[in-house]
FITI-169942 format. One line per 4 residues: number of its first residue (from 0); for each residue x, y, z of C-alpha. Coordinates in pm, 1 decimal, always signed. Each point is the difference from the previous one (the first is absolute). Last residue first. Example, Ala and Ser with C-alpha at 12.3 -4.5 7.8 and 13.67 -1.06 7.14 Angstrom:
residues 2
1 = +1367.0/-106.0/+714.0  -137.0/-344.0/+66.0 .
end
This chain:
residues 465
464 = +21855.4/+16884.0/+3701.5  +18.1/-192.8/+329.5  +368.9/-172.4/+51.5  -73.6/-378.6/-69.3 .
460 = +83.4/-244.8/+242.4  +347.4/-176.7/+99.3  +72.1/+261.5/+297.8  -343.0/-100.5/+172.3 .
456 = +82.0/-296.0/-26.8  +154.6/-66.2/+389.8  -315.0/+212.8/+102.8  -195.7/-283.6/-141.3 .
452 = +135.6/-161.2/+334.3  -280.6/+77.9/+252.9  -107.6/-389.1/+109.1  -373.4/+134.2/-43.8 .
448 = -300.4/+1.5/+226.2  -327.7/-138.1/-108.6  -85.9/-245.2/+214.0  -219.2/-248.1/-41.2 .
444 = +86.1/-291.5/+33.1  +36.7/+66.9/+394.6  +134.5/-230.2/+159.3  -132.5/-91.9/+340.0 .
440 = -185.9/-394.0/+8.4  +197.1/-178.0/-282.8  +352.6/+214.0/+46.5  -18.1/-64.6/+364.9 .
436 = -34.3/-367.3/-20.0  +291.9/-40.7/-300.9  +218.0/+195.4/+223.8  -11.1/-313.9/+222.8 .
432 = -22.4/-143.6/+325.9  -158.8/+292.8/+85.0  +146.8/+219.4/+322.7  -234.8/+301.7/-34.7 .
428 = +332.4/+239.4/+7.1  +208.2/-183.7/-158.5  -263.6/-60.8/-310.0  -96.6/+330.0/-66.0 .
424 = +364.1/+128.5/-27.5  +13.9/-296.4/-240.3  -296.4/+141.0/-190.4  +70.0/+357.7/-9.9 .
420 = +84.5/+319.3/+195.7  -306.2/+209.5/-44.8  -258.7/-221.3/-173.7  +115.7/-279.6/+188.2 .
416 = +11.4/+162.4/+316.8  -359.6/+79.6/-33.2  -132.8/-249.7/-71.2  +146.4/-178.7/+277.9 .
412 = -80.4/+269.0/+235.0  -329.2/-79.4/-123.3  +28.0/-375.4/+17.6  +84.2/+56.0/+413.9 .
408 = -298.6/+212.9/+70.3  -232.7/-261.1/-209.9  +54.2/-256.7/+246.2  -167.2/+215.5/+247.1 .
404 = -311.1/+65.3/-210.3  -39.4/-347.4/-88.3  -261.5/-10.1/-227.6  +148.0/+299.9/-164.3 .
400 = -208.7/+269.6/-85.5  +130.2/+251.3/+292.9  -247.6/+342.0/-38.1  +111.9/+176.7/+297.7 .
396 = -221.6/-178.6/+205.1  +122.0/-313.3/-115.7  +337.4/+59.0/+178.5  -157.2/+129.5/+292.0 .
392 = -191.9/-315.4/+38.6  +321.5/-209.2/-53.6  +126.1/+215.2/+251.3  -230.0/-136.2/+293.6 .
388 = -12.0/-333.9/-125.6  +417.3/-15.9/+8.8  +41.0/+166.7/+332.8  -302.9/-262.6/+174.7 .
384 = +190.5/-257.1/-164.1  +319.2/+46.0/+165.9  +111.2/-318.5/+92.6  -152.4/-151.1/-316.0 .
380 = -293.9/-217.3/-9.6  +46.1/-347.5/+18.5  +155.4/-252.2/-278.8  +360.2/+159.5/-16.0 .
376 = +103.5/-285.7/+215.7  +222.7/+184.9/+293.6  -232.0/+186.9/+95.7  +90.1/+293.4/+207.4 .
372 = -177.0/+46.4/+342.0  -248.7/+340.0/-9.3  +59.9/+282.8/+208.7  +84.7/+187.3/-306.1 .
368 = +266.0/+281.0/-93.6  +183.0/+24.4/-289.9  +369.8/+30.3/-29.3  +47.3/-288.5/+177.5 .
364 = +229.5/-68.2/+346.0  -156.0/+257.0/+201.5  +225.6/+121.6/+293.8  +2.1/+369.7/-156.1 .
360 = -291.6/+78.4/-222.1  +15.1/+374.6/+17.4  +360.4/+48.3/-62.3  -79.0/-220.6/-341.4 .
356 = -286.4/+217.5/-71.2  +266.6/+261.2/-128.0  +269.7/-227.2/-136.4  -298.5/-128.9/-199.9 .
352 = -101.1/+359.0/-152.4  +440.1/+100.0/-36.0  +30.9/-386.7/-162.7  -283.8/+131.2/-288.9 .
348 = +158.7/+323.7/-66.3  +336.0/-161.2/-47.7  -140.6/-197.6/-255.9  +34.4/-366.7/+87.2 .
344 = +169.4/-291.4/-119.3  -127.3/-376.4/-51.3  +276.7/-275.2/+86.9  -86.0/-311.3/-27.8 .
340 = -200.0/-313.7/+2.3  -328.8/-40.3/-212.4  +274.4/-184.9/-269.8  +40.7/-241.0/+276.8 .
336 = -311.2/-125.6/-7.6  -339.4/+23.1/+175.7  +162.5/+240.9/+219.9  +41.3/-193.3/+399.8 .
332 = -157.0/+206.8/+297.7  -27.7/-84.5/+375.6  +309.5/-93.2/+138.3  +199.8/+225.1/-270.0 .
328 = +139.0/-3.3/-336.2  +41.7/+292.8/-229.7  -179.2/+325.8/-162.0  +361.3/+250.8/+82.7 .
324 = -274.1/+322.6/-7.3  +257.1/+268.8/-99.0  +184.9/+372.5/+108.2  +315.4/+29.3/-207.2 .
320 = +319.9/-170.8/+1.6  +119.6/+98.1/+355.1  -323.7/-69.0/+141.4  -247.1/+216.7/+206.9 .
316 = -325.6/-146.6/-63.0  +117.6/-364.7/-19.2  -345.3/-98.7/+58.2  +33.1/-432.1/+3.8 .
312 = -10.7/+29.0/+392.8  -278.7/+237.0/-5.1  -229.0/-332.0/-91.4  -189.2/-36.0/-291.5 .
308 = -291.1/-271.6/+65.3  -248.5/+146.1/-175.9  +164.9/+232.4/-206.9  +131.0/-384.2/-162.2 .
304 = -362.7/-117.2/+41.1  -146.5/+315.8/-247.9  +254.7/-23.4/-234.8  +293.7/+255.6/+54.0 .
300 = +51.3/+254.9/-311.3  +231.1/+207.9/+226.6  -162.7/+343.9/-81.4  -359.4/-115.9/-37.6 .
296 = -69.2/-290.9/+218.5  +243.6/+90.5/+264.2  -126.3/+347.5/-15.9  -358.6/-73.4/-17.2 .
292 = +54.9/-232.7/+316.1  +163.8/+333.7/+162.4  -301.7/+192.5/-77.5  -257.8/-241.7/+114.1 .
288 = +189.5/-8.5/+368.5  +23.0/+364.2/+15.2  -403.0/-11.2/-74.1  -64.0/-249.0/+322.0 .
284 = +271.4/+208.5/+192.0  -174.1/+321.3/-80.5  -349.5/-184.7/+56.2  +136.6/-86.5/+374.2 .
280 = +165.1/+301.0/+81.9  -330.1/+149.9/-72.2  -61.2/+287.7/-238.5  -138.6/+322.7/+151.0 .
276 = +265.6/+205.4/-172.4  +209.4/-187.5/-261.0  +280.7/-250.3/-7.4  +247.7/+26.1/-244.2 .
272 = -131.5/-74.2/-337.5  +151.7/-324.9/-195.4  -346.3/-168.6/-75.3  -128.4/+327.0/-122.8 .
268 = +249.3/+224.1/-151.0  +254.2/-278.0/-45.9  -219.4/-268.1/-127.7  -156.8/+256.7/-264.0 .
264 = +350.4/+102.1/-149.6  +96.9/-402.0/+22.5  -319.3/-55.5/-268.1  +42.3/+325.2/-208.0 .
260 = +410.4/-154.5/-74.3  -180.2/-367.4/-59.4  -259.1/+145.7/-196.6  -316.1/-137.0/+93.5 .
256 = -169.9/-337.1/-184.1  +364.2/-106.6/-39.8  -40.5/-156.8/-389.6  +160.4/-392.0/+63.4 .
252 = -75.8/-249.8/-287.2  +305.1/+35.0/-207.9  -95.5/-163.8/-350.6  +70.9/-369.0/-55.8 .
248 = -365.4/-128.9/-20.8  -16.1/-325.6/+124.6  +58.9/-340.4/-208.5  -191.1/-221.6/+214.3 .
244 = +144.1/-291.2/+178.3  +71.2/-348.9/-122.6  -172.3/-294.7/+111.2  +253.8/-373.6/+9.4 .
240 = +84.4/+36.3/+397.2  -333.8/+103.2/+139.0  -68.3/-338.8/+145.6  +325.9/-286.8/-71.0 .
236 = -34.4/-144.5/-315.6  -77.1/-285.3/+138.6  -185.6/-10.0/+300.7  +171.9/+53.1/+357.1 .
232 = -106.2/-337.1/+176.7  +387.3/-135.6/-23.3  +110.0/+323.1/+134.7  -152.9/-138.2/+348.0 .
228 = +163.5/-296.9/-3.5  +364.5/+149.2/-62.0  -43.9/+294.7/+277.0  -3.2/+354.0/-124.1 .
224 = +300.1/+228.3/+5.4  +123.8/-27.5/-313.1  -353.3/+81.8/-114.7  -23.1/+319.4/+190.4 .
220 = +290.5/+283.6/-64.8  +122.8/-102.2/-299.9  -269.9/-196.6/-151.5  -214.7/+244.6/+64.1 .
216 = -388.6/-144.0/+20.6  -119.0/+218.3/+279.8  +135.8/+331.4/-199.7  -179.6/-104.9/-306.5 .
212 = -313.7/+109.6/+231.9  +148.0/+355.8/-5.8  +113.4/+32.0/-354.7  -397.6/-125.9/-126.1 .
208 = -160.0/+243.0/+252.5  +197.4/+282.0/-84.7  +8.8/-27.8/-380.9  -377.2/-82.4/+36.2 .
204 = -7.2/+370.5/+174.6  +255.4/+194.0/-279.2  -189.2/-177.1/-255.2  -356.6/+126.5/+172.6 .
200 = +204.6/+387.2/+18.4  +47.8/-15.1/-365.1  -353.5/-107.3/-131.2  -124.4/+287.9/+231.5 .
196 = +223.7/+262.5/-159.8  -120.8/-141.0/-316.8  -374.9/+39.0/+60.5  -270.7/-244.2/-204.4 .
192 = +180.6/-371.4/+16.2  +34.0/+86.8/+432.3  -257.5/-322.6/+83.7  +192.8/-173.3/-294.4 .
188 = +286.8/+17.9/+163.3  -104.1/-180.6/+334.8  -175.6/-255.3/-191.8  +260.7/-103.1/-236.8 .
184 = +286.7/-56.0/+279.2  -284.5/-213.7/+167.6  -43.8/-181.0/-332.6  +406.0/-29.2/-33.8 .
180 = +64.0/-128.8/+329.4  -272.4/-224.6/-22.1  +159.7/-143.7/-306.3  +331.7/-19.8/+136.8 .
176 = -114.5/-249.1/+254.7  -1.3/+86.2/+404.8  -239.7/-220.2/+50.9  +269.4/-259.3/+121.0 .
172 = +45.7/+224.3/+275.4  -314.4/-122.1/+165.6  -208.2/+230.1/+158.4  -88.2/-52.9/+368.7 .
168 = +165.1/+311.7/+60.5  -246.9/+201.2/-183.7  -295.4/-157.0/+168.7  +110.2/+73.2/+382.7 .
164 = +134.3/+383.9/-137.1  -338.8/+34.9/-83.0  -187.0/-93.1/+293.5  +217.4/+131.9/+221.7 .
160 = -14.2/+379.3/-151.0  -378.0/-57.1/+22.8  -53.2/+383.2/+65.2  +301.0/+114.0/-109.7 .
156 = -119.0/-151.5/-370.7  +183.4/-103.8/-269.3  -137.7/-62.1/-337.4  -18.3/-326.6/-153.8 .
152 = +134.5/-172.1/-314.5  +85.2/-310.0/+117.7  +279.4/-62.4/-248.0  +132.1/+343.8/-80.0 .
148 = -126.7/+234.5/+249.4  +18.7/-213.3/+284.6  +291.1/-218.7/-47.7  +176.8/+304.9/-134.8 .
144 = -62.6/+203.7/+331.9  +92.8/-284.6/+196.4  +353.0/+65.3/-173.6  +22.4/+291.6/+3.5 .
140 = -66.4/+38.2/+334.6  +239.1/-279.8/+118.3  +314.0/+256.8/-197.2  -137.1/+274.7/+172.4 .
136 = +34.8/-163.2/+278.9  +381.3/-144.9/-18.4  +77.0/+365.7/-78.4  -82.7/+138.6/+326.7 .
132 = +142.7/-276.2/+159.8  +325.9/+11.9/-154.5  +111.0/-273.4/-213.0  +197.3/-274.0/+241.1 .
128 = -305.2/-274.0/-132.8  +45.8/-341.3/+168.6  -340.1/+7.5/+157.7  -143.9/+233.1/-194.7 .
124 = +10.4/-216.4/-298.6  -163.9/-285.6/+130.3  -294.8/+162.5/+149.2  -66.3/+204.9/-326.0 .
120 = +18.1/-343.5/-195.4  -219.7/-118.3/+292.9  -288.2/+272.8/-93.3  +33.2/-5.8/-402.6 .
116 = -47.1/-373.9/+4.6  +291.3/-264.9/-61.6  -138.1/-370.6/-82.4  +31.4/-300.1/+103.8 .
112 = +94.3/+8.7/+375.2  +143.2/-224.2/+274.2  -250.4/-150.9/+264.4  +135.4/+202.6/+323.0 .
108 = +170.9/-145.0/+291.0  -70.0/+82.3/+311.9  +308.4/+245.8/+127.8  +299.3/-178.4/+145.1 .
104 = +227.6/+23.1/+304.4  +200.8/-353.5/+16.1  +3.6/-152.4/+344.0  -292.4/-0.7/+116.1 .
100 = -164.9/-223.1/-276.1  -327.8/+34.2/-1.0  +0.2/+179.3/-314.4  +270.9/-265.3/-203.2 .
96 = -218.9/-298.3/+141.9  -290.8/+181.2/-224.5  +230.1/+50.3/-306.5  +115.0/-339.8/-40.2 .
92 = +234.0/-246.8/+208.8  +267.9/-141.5/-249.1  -35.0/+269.9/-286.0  -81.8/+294.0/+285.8 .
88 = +305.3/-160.9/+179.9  +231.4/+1.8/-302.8  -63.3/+380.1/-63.4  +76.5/+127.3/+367.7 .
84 = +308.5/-204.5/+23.9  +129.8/+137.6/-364.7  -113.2/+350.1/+146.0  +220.7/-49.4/+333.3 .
80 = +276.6/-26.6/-225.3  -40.2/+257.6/-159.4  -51.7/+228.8/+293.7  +346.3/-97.4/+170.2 .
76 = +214.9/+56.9/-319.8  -200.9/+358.6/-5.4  +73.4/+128.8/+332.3  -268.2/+196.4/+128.1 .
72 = -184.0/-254.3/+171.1  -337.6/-73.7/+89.6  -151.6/-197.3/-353.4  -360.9/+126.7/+72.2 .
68 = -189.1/-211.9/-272.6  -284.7/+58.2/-267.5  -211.1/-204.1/-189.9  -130.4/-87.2/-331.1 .
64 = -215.3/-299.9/-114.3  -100.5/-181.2/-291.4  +189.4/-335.4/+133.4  +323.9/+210.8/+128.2 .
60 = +47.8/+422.2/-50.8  +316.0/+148.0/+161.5  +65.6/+308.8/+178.8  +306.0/+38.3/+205.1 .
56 = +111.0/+263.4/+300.6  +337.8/+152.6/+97.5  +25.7/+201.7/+270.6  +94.3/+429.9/+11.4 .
52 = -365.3/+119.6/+40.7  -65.6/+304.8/+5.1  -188.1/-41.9/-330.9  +0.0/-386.1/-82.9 .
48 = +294.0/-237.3/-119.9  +93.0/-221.0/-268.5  +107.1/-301.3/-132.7  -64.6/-165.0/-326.4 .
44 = +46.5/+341.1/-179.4  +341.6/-33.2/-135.0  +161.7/-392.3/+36.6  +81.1/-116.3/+381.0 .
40 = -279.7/-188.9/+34.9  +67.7/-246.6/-259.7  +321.2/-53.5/+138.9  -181.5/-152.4/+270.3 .
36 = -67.5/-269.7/-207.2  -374.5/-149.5/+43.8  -148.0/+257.5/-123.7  +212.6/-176.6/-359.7 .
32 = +227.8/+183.1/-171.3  +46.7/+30.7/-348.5  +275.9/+246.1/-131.8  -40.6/+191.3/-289.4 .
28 = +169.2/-102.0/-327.4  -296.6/-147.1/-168.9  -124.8/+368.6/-5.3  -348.0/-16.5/+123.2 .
24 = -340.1/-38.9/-156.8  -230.7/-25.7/+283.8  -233.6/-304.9/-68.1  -321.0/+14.1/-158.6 .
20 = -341.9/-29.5/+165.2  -263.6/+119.6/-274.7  -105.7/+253.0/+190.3  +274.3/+53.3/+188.1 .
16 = +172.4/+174.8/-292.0  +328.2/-34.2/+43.9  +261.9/+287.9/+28.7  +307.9/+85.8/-243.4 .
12 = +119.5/+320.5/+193.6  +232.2/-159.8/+225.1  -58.1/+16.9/+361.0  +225.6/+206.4/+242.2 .
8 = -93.9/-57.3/+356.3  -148.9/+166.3/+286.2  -238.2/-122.5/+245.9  -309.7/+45.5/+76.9 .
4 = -168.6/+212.0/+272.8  -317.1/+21.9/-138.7  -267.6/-196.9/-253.6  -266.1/+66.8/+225.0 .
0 = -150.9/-237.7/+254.7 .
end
């Protein structure tokens, strides 16, 4: 049985080591209360409830053991006291009389844990995690990805994808020391010692890695979360929490690897073409449909899940104000934060092309087309993935650099509005958090242009002889 399903609490951040079997050091203003109190019950995380599931339930460990009881009511006052009943009979009667019991719903007990592995930390986590889905895994991949590289130091294969993933989640997260940090940290740069762009891009990956397993250790958004007992195996420091990241080169990393203004001239006269002689109505839709996502990726700056989901109810194509995409809530999409919200105008030009195929797609409820249901995870394909392959290839065709070709439409209208318009302009329109993102990954240092004022001198200088 994985560590799942546990309840939240807040825990102070002074923790025994179970090792050597010392007590939880707690303020000696807190509270006592006995399992045998029903008050007990009623304190943060000492109750909860399952997915879909609006009863209360209890988990409780007795003689080396840990089990698990249906409580069947929603009402709280109710449920703790059914837990004090539940706890004195397993003290009175004992685990096995508990299971035949059939009265109380229970789950065999399980023989408590020592130690926290890589595997059931994961398990823990995503069961109270809210973090998106999407993000929740690349967080877990990280971190297997450190137990394998760093401490077991094995490759991965597809081919014995179980295998691995078996042997880095038995890891123990008490191998997690700073000195195997720093030796794997070693490794990785000195494989890239001999090419500096190299050296960069390995501190931009262990950067990556090292930020995204933190993630599973947040105090914030996981720790407070986590049950009492369990935080008690954590080891001390907590994993990941004492290394430091890599200083990283500051300068803007972004080149477009086609000019954005060359780029949107070749989408037009090829992607954008009205349909020719002796071309299908099928291919012209299938090309139609690779334009438009080149639009939305291009012109509005949309990441590739918010074109994904678009739907023509957030095209305000004809609005007092000025024709925009209005990127907000709606049964199937949520931004990753409110700073992806907003309002993103559109060049006239650009709401003329999609009022166009608009009187086309009448009845459809997204801009792009697909038979395919939505997901509401993240974790699956996209909707529209046979769209997004099919002008990712296009993209690369035309000499697209960028690992992720699509991606790489919405930096270079970045780029390009910062060069043109500046850094804030920059920022509105690709919805960062913070000018200080855009000025790291579009500025351009180098630029050469001048502010223009030496005309304001030009009366103070010396008349030519």
């Amino acid at each position: 049985m994985h560590l799942c399903n546990i309840g939240f609490r807040n825990f102070p951040e002074t923790l025994s080591d179970m090792n050597q079997k010392t007590a939880i050091r707690l303020p000696s203003k807190v509270v006592r209360y006995s399992k045998t109190d029903s008050r007990y019950w009623g304190q943060p995380g000492r109750l909860f409830t399952q997915h879909g599931n609006t009863d209360y339930c209890c988990r409780f460990s007795h003689n080396g053991k840990r089990g698990f009881f249906d409580l069947n009511t929603a009402d709280k006052a109710i449920a703790q006291k059914r837990a004090v009943d539940r706890y004195k009979y397993v003290v009175h009667h004992g685990w096995e009389a508990a299971l035949k019991n059939p009265e109380l719903r229970t789950q065999a007990p399980q023989n408590t844990p020592t130690e926290l592995t890589v595997g059931s930390w994961i398990a823990t986590v995503r069961s109270i995690s809210h973090v998106r889905p999407l993000s929740l895994r690349s967080y877990e991949q990280a971190l297997r990805r450190l137990a394998a590289e760093a401490i077991l130091k094995i490759d991965h294969s597809p081919k014995e994808h179980a295998k691995w993933q078996t042997a880095v989640e038995a890891v123990a997260l008490t191998r997690f020391t700073g000195d195997v940090l720093a030796k794997w940290t070693k490794r990785r740069m000195d494989s890239a010692k001999h090419d500096i762009l190299q050296a960069e891009k390995e501190k931009h990956t262990i950067n990556h890695i090292l930020r995204s397993a933190k993630s599973l250790f947040s105090k914030k958004k996981v720790l407070k979360h986590i049950a009492g007992d369990v935080l008690t195996l954590l080891p001390s420091p907590f994993p990941l929490s004492e290394f430091q990241l890599l200083q990283e080169d500051g300068s803007p990393r972004f080149k477009p690897s086609i000019q954005p203004e060359n780029l949107l001239q070749m989408a037009h006269g090829e992607l954008g073409e009205p349909q020719k002689e002796g071309e299908s109505d099928e291919s012209f839709s299938f090309r139609e449909q690779q334009w438009i996502a080149f639009i939305l990726s291009f012109c509005a700056a949309l990441r590739r899940r918010e074109g994904d989901l678009l739907q023509w109810s957030q095209m305000r194509l004809d609005a007092p104000e000025g024709p925009h995409v209005a990127l907000e809530k709606t049964k199937v999409f949520k931004a990753k934060n409110k700073a992806h919200e907003g309002t993103i105008p559109l060049d006239q030009e650009v709401a003329k092309i999609l009022t166009a195929y608009k009187e086309s797609a009448t009845g459809e409820t997204f801009v792009l087309r697909s038979d395919k249901e939505v997901d509401m995870t993240g974790l699956k394909r996209p909707r529209c993935d046979r769209t997004w392959k099919a002008l990712t290839k296009w993209l690369k065709s035309k000499g697209e650099a960028d690992p992720k070709p699509v991606h790489a439409l919405r930096k270079s209208i970045g780029a390009l509005m910062t060069n043109k318009f500046g850094i804030h302009a920059a920022q509105r329109l690709l919805r960062h958090t913070s000018p200080t993102i855009t000025s790291k990954f579009y500025s351009d240092r180098t630029a050469t242009k001048l502010p223009g004022i030496g005309s304001l001198l030009a009366s103070r200088l010396p008349k030519a002889s």
